[in-house]
N, C-alpha and C positions, 0 to 999 in steps of 0.2 A: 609517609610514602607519597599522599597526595604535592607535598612539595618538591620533591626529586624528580615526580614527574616532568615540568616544564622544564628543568634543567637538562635533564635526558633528551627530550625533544629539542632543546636548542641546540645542543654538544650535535646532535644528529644530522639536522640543517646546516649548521658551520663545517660539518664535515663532508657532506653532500655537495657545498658548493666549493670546496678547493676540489673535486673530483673533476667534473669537466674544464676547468684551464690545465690538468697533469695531462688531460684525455688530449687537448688542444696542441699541446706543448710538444706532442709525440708527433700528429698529424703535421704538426709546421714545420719541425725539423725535417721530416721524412721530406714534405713540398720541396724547402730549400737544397736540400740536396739533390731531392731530383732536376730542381733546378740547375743546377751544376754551380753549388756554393762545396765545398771542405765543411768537415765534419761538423771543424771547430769552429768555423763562423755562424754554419748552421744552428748548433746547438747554442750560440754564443747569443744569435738573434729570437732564435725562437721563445729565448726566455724572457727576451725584453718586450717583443711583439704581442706574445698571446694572449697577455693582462689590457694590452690597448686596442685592439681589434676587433671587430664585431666580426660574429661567425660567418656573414658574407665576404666582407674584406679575404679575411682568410681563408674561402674559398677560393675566392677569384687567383690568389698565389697561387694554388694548386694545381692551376692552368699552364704553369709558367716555368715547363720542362726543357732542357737542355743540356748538350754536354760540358763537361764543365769550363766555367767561366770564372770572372773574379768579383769583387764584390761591385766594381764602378760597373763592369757593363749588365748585373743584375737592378743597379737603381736603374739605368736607362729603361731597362722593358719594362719595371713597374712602372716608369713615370710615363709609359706608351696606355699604362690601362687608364689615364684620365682622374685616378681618386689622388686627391691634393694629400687627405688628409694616411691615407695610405702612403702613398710615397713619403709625407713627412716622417712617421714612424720609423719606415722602413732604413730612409736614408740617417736618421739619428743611431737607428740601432746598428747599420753597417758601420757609418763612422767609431762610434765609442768603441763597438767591436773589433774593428781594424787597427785602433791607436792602444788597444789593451790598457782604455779607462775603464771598460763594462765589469764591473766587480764581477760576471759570469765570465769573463773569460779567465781561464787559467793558465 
């Protein structure tokens, strides 16, 4: 019994930490949309993004509501917020997404 314990505790933590990037994954698709991105590039990016961005970055999107637009003039107002390393993501994740190489796009 005493060895199954630490097993349990780890299966516990490994399951604890895929919980907040699902929780993530849901808040950034919702931002991109309200950004005025489609469903599909939404969900398409938000899958790519939420494993590389720190829970501020991905605030700061959430900022960044509009009616809808396309994916080029959403890299422009992220590359207005000043984070390099944000825009990098974002624009990698709109490209792959837009060329339908992002194994998430279906």
């Amino acid at each position: 019994m005493k060895r199954l314990a630490p097993a349990v505790l780890a299966l516990a933590i490994m399951a604890g930490a895929c919980a907040p990037s699902k929780l993530a994954y849901g808040k950034v698709r919702s931002a991109l949309v309200d950004a005025g991105l489609s469903d599909a590039n939404a969900a398409c990016m938000a899958e790519r993004m939420t494993d590389r961005l720190t829970l501020g970055q991905l605030q700061r999107l959430q900022s960044l509501q509009a009616p809808k637009r396309g994916l080029s003039d959403y890299v422009l107002t992220v590359r207005r917020l000043g984070d390099a390393e944000l825009l990098g993501v974002t624009t990698s994740a709109a490209a792959l997404c837009a060329t339908g190489f992002a194994p998430e796009k279906k």
